[in-house]
C-alpha positions as CSV (number, residue, x, y, z in Angstrom):
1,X,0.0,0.0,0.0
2,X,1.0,3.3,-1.0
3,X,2.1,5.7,1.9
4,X,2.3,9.4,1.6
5,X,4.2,11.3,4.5
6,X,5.8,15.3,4.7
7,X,9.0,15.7,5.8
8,X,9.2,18.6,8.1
9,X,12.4,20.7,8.9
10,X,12.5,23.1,12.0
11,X,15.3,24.4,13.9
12,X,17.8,21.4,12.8
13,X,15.7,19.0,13.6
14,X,13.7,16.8,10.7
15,X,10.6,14.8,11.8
16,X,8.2,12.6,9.3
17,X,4.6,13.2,9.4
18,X,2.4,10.3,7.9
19,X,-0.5,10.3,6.2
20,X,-3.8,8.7,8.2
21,X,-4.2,5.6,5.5
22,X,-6.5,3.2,6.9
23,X,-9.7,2.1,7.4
24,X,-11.4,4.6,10.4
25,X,-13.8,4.2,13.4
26,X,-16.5,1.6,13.7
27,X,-20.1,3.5,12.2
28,X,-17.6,5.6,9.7
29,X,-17.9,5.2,5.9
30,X,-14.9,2.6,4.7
31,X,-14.4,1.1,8.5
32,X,-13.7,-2.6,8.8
33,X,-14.9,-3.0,12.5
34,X,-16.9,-6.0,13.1
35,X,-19.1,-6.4,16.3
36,X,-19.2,-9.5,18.4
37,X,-22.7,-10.2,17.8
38,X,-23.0,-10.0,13.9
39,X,-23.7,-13.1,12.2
40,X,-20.7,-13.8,10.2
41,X,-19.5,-15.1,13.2
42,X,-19.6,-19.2,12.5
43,X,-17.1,-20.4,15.9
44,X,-14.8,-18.8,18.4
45,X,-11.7,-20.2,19.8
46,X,-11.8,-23.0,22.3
47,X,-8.5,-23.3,23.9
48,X,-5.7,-20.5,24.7
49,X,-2.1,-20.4,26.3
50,X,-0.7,-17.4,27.9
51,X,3.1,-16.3,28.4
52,X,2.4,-13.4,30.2
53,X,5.0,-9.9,29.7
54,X,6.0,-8.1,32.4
55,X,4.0,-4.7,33.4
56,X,7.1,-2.8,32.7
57,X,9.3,-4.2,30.2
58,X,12.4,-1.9,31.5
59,X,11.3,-3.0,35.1
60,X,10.9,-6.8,35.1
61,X,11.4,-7.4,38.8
62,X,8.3,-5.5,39.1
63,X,6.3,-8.2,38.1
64,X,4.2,-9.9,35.0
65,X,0.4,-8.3,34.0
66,X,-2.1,-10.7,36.1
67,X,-5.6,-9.7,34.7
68,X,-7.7,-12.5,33.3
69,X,-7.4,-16.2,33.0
70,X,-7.1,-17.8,30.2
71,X,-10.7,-18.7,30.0
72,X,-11.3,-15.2,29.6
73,X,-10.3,-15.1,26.0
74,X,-12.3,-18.7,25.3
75,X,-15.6,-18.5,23.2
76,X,-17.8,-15.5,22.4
77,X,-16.5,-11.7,22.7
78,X,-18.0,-10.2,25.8
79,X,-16.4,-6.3,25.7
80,X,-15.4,-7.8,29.9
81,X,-14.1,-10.8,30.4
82,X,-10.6,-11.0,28.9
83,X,-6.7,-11.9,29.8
84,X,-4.1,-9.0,29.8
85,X,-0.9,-9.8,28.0
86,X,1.5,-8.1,29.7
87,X,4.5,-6.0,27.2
88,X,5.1,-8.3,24.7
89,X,3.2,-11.3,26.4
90,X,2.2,-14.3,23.8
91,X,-1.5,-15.6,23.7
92,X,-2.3,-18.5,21.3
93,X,-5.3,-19.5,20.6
94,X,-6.5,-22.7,19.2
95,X,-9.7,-24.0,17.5
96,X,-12.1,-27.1,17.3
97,X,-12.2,-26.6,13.3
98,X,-9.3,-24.8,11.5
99,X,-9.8,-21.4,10.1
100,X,-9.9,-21.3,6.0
101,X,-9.3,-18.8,3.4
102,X,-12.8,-18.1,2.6
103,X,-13.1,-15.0,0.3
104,X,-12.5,-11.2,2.1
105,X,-11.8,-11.5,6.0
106,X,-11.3,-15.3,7.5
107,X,-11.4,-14.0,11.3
108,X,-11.1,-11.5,13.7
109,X,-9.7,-10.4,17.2
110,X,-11.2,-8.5,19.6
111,X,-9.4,-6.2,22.6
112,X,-11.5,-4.4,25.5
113,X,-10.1,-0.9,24.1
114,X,-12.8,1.9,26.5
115,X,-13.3,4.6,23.7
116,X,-12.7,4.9,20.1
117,X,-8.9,6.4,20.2
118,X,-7.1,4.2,23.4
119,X,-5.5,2.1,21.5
120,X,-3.3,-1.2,22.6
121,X,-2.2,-3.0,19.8
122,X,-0.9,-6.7,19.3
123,X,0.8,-8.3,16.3
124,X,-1.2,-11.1,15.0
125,X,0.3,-14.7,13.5
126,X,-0.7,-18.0,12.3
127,X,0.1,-21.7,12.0
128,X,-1.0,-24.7,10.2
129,X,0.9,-26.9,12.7
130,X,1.6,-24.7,16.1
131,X,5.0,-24.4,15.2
132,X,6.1,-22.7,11.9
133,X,3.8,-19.2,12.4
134,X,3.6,-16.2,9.2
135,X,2.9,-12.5,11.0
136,X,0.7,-10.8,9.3
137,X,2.5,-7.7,7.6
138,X,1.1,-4.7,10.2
139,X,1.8,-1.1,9.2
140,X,2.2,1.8,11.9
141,X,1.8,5.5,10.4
142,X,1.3,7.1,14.0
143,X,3.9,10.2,14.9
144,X,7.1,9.0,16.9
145,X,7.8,12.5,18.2
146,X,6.1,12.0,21.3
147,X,5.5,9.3,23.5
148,X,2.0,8.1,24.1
149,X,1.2,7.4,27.3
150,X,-1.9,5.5,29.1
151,X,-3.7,8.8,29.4
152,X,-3.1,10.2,25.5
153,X,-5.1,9.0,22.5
154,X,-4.2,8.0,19.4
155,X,-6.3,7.5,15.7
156,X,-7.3,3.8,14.2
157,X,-6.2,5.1,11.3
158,X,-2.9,5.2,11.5
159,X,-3.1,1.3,11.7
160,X,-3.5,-1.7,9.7
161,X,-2.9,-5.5,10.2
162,X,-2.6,-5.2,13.9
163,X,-5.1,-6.7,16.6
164,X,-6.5,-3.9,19.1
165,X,-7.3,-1.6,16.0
166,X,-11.1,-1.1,17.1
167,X,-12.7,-0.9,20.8
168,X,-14.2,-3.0,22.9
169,X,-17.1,-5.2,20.7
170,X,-15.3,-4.6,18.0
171,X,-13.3,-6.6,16.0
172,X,-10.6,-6.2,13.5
173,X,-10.6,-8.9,10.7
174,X,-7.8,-10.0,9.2
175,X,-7.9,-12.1,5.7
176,X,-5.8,-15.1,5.5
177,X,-5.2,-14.6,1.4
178,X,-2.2,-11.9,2.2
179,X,-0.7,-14.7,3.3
180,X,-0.9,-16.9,0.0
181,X,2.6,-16.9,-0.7
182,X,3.7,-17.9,2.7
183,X,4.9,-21.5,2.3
184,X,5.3,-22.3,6.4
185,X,1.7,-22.6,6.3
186,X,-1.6,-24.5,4.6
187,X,-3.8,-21.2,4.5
188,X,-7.0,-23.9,4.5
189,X,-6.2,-25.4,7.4
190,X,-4.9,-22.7,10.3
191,X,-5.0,-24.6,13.8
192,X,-3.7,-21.7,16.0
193,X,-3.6,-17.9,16.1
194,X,-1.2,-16.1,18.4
195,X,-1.3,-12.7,19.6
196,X,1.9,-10.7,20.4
197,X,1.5,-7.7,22.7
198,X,3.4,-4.6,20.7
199,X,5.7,-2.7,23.3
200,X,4.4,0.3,23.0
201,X,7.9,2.5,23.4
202,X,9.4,4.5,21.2
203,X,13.2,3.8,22.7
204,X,14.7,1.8,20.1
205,X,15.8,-0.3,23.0
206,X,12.5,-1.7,24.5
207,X,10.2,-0.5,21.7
208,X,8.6,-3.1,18.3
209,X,9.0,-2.4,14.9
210,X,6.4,-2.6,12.3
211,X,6.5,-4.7,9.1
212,X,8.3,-1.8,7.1
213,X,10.7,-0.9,10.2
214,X,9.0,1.8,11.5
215,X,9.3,2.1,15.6
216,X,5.1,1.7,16.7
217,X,4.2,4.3,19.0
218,X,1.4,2.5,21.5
219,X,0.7,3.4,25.5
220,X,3.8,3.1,27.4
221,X,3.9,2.2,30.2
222,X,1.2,0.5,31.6
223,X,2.8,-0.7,34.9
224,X,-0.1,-2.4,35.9
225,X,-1.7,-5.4,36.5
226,X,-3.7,-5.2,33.9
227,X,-0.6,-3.9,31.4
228,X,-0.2,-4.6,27.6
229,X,-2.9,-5.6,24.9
230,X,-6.3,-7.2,26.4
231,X,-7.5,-10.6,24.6
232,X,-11.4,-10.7,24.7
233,X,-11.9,-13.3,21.6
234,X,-11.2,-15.0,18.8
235,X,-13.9,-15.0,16.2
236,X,-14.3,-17.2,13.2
237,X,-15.6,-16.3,10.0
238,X,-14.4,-19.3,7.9
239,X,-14.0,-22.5,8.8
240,X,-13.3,-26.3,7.3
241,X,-15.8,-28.7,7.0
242,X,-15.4,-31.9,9.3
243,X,-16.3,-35.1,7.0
244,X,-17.1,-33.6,3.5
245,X,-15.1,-33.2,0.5
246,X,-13.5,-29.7,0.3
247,X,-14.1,-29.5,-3.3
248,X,-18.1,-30.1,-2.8
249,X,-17.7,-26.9,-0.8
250,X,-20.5,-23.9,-1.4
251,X,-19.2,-21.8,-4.5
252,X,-20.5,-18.3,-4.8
253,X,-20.2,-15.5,-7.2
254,X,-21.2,-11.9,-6.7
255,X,-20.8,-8.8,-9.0
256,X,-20.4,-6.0,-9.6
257,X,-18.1,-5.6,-6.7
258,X,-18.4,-2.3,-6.0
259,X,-21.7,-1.4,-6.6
260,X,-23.8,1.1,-5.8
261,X,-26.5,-1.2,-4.3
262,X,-27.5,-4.3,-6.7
263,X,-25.6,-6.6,-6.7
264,X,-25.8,-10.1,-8.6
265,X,-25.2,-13.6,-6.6
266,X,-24.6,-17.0,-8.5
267,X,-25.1,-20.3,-6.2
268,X,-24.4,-23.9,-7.8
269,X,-27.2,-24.7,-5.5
270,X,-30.0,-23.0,-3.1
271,X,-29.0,-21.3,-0.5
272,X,-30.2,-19.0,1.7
273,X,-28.8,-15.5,2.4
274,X,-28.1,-12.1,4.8
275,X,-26.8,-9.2,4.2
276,X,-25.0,-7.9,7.9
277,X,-23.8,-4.1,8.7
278,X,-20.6,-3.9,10.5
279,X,-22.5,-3.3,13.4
280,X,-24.1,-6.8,13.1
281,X,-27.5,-5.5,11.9
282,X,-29.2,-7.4,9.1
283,X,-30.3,-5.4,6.5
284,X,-31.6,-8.4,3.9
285,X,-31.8,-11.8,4.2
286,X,-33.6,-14.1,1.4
287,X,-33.5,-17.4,-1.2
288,X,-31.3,-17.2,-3.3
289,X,-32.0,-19.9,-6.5
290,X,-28.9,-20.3,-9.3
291,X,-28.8,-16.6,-10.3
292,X,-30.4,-13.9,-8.0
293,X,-30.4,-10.4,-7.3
294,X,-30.5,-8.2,-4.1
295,X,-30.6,-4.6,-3.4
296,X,-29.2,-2.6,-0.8
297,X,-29.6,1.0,-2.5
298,X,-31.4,2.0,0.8
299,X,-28.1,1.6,2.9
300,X,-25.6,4.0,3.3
301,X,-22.4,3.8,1.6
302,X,-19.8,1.7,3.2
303,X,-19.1,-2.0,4.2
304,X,-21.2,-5.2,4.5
305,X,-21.1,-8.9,4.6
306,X,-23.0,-11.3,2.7
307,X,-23.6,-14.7,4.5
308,X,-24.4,-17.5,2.2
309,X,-25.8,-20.8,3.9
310,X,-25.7,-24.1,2.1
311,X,-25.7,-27.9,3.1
312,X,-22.6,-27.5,2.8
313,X,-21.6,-24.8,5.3
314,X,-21.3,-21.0,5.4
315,X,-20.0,-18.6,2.8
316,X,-18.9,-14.9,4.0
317,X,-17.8,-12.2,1.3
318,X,-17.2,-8.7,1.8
319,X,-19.9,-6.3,-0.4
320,X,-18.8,-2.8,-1.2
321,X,-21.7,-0.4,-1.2
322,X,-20.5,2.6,-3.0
């Protein structure tokens, strides 16, 4: 992706400023936020390990984050009930199906973030066999000038591919085909997801560095028990299929993709189908039968999900509505 930053001299000293590139709040036109009770949602992790981070990476004497069991991150997003991590603590989560690379966004992770702009972030990674993991490739634009701190704020849009994105009830999807040309992994068949708490500091010495080697600029410190990025789910969109034949799987097509509100679905067979706002809200739901239309000119412009369901399992795509 294409970034676009200003390079500003003053006094000596030269700074970058970037540009705000990604997707914005949940409610906003173009945002990717899912909430925890929209329908897409097929399963939720059933198991998770914790290696807890200290509260204070540059104090570790002082103690590890304690907040949460690791229960807490098991099943359905509540917006309570989670595990803190801790700077740079590991959660990984397991499932009782693997995840699959279903077309647009395959899962998502939810944090317990209180308002729209306090952010904690956490690097996200998978595996096909809990050992060989892929990151996925997470940009930070945010400044580096000054420190954020547990009381400042910071803007979602200065993020992408990182977990804690969105606040609490909201997820933030991430879509297994960036990952195509990993060969560590089967992206059909991921087993485990594991979150990484991002070390907020922007000392080069304690601090993370983002995909492209920028420093990320998160809360630091949060020398408390409850320190370090806050694991309330892991929810499914796509799944496999236990006992059938992958290739019998559901097969949809849907154009135009953009579109200003009709669009065109093609099932092999019938199937029934929602339409779900980002907020979990269905806006359509109907038959669909070989070659079918729907409409959504009503709904403002933005992001939705189609949910196709067949005999043999669920379909998710993404629908642009210009």
């Amino acid at each position: 992706m294409k970034r676009s930053f200003i390079i500003l001299i003053s006094c000596g000293l030269v700074t970058q400023s970037f540009g705000q590139s990604f997707a914005p709040l949940p409610g906003e036109l173009g945002s990717i936020g899912m909430h925890k009770d929209s329908s897409v949602f097929i399963a939720w992790a059933t198991n998770v390990v914790l290696e807890r981070g200290p509260m204070d990476i540059q104090f570790p004497l002082d103690g590890d984050s304690s907040h949460g069991t690791e229960s807490d991150a098991v099943g359905p997003a509540d917006g309570v009930s989670v595990i803190s991590l801790g700077d740079g603590g590991v959660a990984t989560a397991t499932f009782s199906i693997p995840i699959t690379n279903g077309p647009g966004y395959d899962f998502a992770v939810f944090e317990n973030g209180f308002a729209d702009n306090f952010i904690e972030l956490a690097f996200v990674e998978v595996s096909s066999d809990g050992v060989n993991f892929v990151r996925f490739p997470a940009i930070s634009e945010a400044p580096t000038d000054v420190q954020y701190w547990n009381g400042s704020y910071s803007d979602c849009r200065y993020y992408n591919n990182f977990a804690g994105k969105y606040r609490a009830n909201y997820g933030t999807p991430f879509d297994l085909e960036e990952l195509s040309d990993s060969t560590s992994i089967d992206i059909n068949a991921i087993s485990h997801v594991r979150i990484i708490d991002v070390v907020g500091s922007i000392d080069p010495l304690y601090g993370t560095f983002d995909s492209q080697g920028n420093i990320i600029n998160d809360p630091y410190p949060t020398a408390f028990y409850t320190g370090g990025f806050d694991l309330d789910g892991i929810g499914v969109i796509h799944q496999g299929a236990l006992g059938l034949d992958e290739s019998n799987s559901a097969q949809v097509t849907v154009f135009p993709n953009p579109s200003a509100g009709k669009f065109y679905i093609q099932t092999e067979q019938e199937a029934e189908c929602s339409v779900v706002d980002t907020h979990g809200k269905v806006i359509h739901s109907g038959t669909l039968n070989s070659m079918e239309s729907i409409d959504i000119s009503f709904a403002p412009q933005g992001v939705y999900f189609l949910k196709i369901e067949t005999e043999q399992g669920i379909t998710v795509q993404k629908l642009n509505k210009l």
